[in-house]
C-alpha positions in Angstrom: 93.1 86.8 72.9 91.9 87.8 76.5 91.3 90.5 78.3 93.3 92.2 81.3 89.7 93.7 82.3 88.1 90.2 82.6 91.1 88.5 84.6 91.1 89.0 88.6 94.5 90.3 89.2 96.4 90.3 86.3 100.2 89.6 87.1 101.9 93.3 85.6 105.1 92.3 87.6 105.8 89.2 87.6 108.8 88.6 85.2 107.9 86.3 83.1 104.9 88.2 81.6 106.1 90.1 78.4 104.4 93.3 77.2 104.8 94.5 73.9 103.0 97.3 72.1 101.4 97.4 68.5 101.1 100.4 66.2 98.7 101.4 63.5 101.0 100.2 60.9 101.4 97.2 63.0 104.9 97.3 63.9 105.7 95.2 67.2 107.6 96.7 69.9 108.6 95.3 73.0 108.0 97.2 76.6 111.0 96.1 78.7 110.0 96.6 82.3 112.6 94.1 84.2 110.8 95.0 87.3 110.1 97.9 87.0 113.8 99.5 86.7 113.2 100.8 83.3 110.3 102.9 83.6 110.8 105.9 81.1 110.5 102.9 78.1 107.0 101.5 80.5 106.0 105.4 80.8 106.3 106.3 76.9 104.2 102.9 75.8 101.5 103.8 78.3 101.2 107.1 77.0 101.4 106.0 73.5 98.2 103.8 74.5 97.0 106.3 76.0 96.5 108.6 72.9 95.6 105.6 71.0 98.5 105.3 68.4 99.4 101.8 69.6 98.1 99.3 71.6 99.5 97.0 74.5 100.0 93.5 74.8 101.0 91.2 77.4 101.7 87.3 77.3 101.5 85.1 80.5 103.1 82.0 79.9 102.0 78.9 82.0 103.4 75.3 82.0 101.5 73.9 78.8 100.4 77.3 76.6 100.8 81.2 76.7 98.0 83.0 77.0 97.8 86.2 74.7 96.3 89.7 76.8 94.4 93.0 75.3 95.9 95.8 78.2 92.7 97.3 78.2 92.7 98.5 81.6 95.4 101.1 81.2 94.6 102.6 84.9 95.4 99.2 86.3 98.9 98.8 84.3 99.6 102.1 85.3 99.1 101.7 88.9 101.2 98.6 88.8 103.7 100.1 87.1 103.3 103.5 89.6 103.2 106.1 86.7 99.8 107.5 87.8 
C-alpha cells in the first residue's frame, strides 16, 4: 500500500481512480464521485475520515497492476474535491 502524501500529484479526479472507505469493523464502502457530481456521498466519507471512524482508500489502475493508496492527506482530497 502507498501513500497519497508521498506521491506528487495524486490523480483525485481522474475517473478511473476508485475511492472507497473502511470502517472499524472493516466494512468496505465505495465513495462514488463520477466527477465530482455527487458530492454529498464525497462530503459524508471525508468527514467520516475526518473524525476517524473510517478510513479512505483509493486505487489507481495502470496498464499492468493497480496500485492500492492510504488518503492520508485529507486536506488535499478535499481541495480536489472543493469541500474545504
Amino acid at each position: 500500500m502507498r501513500s497519497v502524501k508521498e506521491t506528487d500529484n495524486f490523480p483525485y479526479c481522474i475517473s478511473t481512480v476508485c475511492f472507497f472507505e473502511v470502517d472499524k469493523t472493516g466494512t468496505v464502502s465505495q465513495v462514488y464521485h463520477k466527477n465530482k457530481s455527487d458530492r454529498s456521498k464525497v462530503l459524508e466519507a471525508y468527514q467520516r475520515a475526518m473524525n476517524k471512524t473510517t478510513t479512505l482508500y483509493a486505487v489507481w489502475p495502470g496498464s499492468w497492476s493497480s496500485d492500492l493508496f492510504v488518503i492520508d492527506d485529507l486536506n488535499a482530497f478535499a481541495k480536489a474535491f472543493n469541500l474545504i
